[in-house]
N, C-alpha and C positions, 0 to 999 in steps of 0.2 A: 413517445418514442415510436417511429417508425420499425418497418420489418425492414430487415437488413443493417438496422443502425446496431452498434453494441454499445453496452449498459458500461457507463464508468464510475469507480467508487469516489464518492464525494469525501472531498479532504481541503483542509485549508494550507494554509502556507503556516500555521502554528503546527497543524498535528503534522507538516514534513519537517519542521524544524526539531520537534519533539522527537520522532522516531529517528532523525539520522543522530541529534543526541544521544539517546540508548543507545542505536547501535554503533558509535562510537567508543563508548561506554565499556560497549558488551554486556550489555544486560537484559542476557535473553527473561528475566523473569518478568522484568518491566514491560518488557516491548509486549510479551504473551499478555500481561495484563491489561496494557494500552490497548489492544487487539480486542481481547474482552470487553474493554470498556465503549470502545467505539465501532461496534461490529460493523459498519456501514463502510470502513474504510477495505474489505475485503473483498466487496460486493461490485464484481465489474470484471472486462478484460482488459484494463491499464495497466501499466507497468506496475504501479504500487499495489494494485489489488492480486496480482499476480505475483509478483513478489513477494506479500504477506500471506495469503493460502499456504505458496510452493513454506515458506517458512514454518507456518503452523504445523502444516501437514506431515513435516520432516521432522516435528520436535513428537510428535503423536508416533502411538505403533507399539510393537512390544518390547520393543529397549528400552520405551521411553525416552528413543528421541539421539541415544548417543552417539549416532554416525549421522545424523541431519545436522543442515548447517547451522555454526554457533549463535548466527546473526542475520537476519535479511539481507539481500543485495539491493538498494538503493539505487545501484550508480544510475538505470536507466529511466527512475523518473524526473522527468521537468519541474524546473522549481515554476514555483507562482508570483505573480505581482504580489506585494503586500496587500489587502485585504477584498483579496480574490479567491474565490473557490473554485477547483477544477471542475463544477458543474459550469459557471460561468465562462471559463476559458474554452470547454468545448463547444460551450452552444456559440461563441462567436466564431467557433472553427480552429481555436490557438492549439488545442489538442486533439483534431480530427486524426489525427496519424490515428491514435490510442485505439487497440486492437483489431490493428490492420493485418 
């Protein structure tokens, strides 16, 4: 990666199918777990990696989370071709927008 490129978190079109089920759901315990489980999906300034920090971040603190929001906000990432990863999609430029 070049200087001035930004860093996007690698995700497939299963783990966006997976998190918009939880949060469908509503299941913030799941989605926290999911998050643990695949720390790599945080890692970036794409809509989903920013979206899951802004998440975490709001469920962390000394309430424990109770005025952060119940669920991540999804709506603003792009879905994926079937068995494509958003590493793949930005290096042919399909998600150059991502943290513009």
């Amino acid at each position: 990666m070049g200087l001035g490129q930004a860093a996007h978190a690698v995700y497939s079109l299963d783990d966006l199918v997976e998190l918009r089920g939880l949060v469908e759901a509503g299941d913030t315990q799941a989605i926290l777990a999911y998050i643990s489980a695949n720390p790599q999906l945080v890692n970036g300034t794409d809509p989903l990696a920013e979206a899951l920090r802004e998440f975490v971040s709001s469920r962390e603190g000394l309430l424990g989370g109770i005025f952060g929001a119940s669920v991540p906000d999804l709506a603003d990432v792009p879905d994926l071709p079937p068995g494509v990863s958003s590493e793949t999609q930005f290096a042919s430029g399909s998600l150059s927008q991502f943290g513009s």
